[in-house]
Legacy VTK file of the C-alpha trace (Angstrom):
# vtk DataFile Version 3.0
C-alpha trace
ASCII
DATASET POLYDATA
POINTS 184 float
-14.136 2.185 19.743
-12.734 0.058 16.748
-14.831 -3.447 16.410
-12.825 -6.656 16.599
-13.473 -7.155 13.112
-12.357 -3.801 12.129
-8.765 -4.289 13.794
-8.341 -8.083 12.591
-8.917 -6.480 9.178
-6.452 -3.642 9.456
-3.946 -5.978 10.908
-4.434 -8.362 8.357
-3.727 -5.853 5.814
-0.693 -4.581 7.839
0.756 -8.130 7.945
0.111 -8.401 4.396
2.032 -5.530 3.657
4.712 -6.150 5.397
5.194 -9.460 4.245
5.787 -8.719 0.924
8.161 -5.510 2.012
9.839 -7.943 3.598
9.584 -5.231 6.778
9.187 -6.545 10.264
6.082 -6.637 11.672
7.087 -5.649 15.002
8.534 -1.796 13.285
4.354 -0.873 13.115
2.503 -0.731 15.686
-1.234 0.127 14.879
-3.596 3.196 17.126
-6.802 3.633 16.545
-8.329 7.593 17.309
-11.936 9.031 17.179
-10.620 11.023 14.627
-7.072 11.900 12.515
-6.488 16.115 12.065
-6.402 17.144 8.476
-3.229 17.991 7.315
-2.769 21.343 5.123
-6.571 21.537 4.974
-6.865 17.700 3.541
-8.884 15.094 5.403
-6.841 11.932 6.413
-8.079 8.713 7.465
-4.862 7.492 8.686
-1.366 9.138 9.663
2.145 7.236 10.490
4.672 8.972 13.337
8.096 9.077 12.950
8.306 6.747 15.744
6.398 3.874 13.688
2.963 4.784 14.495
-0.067 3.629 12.034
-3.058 5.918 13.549
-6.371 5.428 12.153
-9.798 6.916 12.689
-11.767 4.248 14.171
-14.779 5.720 12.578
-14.158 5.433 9.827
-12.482 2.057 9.638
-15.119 1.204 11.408
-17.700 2.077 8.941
-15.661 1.288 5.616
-15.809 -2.438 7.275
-19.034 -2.796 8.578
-20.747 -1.484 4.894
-18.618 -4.829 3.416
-16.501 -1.815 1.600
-12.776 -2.515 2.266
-10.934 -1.420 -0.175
-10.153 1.832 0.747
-9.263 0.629 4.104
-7.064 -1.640 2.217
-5.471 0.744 0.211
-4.689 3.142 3.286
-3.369 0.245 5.464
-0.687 -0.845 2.365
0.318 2.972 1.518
0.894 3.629 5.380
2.945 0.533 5.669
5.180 0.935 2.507
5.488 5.101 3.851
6.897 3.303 6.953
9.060 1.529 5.391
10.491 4.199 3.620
10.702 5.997 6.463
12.896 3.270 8.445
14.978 3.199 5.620
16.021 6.837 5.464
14.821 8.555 8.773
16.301 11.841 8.770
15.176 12.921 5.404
11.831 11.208 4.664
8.694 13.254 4.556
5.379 11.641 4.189
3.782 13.916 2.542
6.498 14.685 -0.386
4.824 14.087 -3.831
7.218 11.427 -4.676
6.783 9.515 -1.429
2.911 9.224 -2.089
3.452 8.518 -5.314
5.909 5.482 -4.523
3.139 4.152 -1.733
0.411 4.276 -4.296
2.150 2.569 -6.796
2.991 -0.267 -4.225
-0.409 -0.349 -3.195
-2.050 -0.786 -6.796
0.888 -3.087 -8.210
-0.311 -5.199 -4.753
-3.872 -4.857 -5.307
-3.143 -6.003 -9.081
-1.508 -8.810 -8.666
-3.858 -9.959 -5.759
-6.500 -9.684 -8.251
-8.115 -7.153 -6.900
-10.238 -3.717 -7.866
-8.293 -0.835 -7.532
-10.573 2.241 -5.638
-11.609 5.067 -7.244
-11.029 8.225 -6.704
-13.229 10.177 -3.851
-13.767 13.063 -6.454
-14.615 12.705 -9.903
-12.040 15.529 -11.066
-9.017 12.887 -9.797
-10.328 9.827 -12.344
-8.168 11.199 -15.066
-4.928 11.861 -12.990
-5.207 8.419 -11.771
-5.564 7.075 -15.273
-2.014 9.230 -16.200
-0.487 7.792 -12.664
-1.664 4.013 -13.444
-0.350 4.702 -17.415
3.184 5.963 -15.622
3.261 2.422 -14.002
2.531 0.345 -16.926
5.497 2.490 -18.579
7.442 1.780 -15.789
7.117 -1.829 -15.096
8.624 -1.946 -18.801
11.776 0.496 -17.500
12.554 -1.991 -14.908
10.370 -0.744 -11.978
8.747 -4.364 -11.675
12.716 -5.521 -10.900
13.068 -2.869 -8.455
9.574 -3.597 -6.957
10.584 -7.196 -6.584
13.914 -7.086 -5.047
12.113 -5.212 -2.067
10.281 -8.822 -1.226
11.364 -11.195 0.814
9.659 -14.807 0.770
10.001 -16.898 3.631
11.554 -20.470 3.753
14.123 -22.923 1.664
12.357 -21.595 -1.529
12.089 -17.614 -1.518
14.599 -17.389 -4.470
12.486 -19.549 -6.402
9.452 -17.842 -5.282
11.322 -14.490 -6.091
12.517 -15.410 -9.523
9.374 -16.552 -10.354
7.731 -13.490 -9.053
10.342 -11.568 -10.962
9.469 -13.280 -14.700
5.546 -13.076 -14.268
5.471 -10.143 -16.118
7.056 -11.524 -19.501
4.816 -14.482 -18.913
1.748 -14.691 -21.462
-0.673 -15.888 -18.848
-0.032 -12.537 -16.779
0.773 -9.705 -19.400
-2.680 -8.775 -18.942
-1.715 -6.862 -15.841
1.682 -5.513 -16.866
0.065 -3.551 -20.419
-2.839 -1.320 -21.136
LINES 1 185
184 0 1 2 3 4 5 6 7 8 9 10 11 12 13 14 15 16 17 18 19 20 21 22 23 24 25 26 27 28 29 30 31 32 33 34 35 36 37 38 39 40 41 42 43 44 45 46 47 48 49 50 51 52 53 54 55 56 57 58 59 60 61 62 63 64 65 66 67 68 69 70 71 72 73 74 75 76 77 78 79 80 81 82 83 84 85 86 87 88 89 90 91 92 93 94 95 96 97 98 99 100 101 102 103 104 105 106 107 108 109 110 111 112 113 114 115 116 117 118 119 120 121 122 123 124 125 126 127 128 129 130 131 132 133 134 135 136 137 138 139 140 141 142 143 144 145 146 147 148 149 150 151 152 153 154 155 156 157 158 159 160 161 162 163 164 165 166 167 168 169 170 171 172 173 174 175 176 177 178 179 180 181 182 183
């Protein structure tokens, strides 16, 4: 049975999510399991449904909260939610587990982890450190092609001064204070 704290975590991290995907709230609704199937052999923490579904293993959100060690929990919650929001967008041809679609949530979910200041996870298996290094190198090349833009334009800020917010958002990474997180 997920703990209180557990699911005020997870939903945190879900309203978080959607916030800045500007994607309504009321599209995910969150199921916690004993335990998620593996899919083609691969253990999963969490799966989403085509119907909107977030289903996590209690277990081990459970556990990943209780040991103070959120981050992965994190990271799962904000790939889920961005895969569901790809999903609403184009139903009838999304697949979850297409390269490009994982590839899109992670991105979101360490470009939202960076800019919250936070440490991005590593890897379960040492053998995946140096992909990840190519994959975070691919996003610092991107943000220069105009994936930062494209990022931004997906967020919605609430009240008389979202564009501000927005346009501010957009020009943080030319700003000297911030360029930290936008090169190597």
């Amino acid at each position: 049975m997920i703990t209180s704290v557990a699911d005020e975590v997870v939903r945190g991290y879900v309203k978080e999510a959607c916030d800045i995907l500007n994607f309504d709230l009321e599209y995910v609704r969150v199921l916690y399991v004993s335990h998620v199937e593996a899919v083609a052999g691969i253990p999963q923490h969490a799966v989403i449904t085509a119907d909107g579904c977030l289903i996590i293993d209690e277990t081990w959100a459970n556990r990943e909260i209780s040991n103070e060690t959120p981050t992965r929990v994190r990271c799962e919650v904000y790939c889920k939610v961005r895969l569901l929001c790809q999903q609403a967008k184009n139903a009838t041809v999304f697949n979850q587990y297409d390269n490009r679609a994982i590839d899109d949530a992670m991105a979101f979910c360490n470009a939202l982890m960076t800019l919250k200041g936070l440490t991005l996870p590593m890897p379960p298996f040492p053998q995946m450190v140096e992909p990840l290094l190519k994959q975070t190198q691919k996003l610092h090349a991107s943000i220069k092609e105009g994936w930062w833009e494209e990022f931004c334009s997906d967020i919605y800020f609430f009240g008389g001064d979202g564009a501000l917010y927005k346009d501010c958002l957009m020009k943080i990474s030319k700003q000297e204070k911030y360029k930290w997180a936008f090169e190597k």
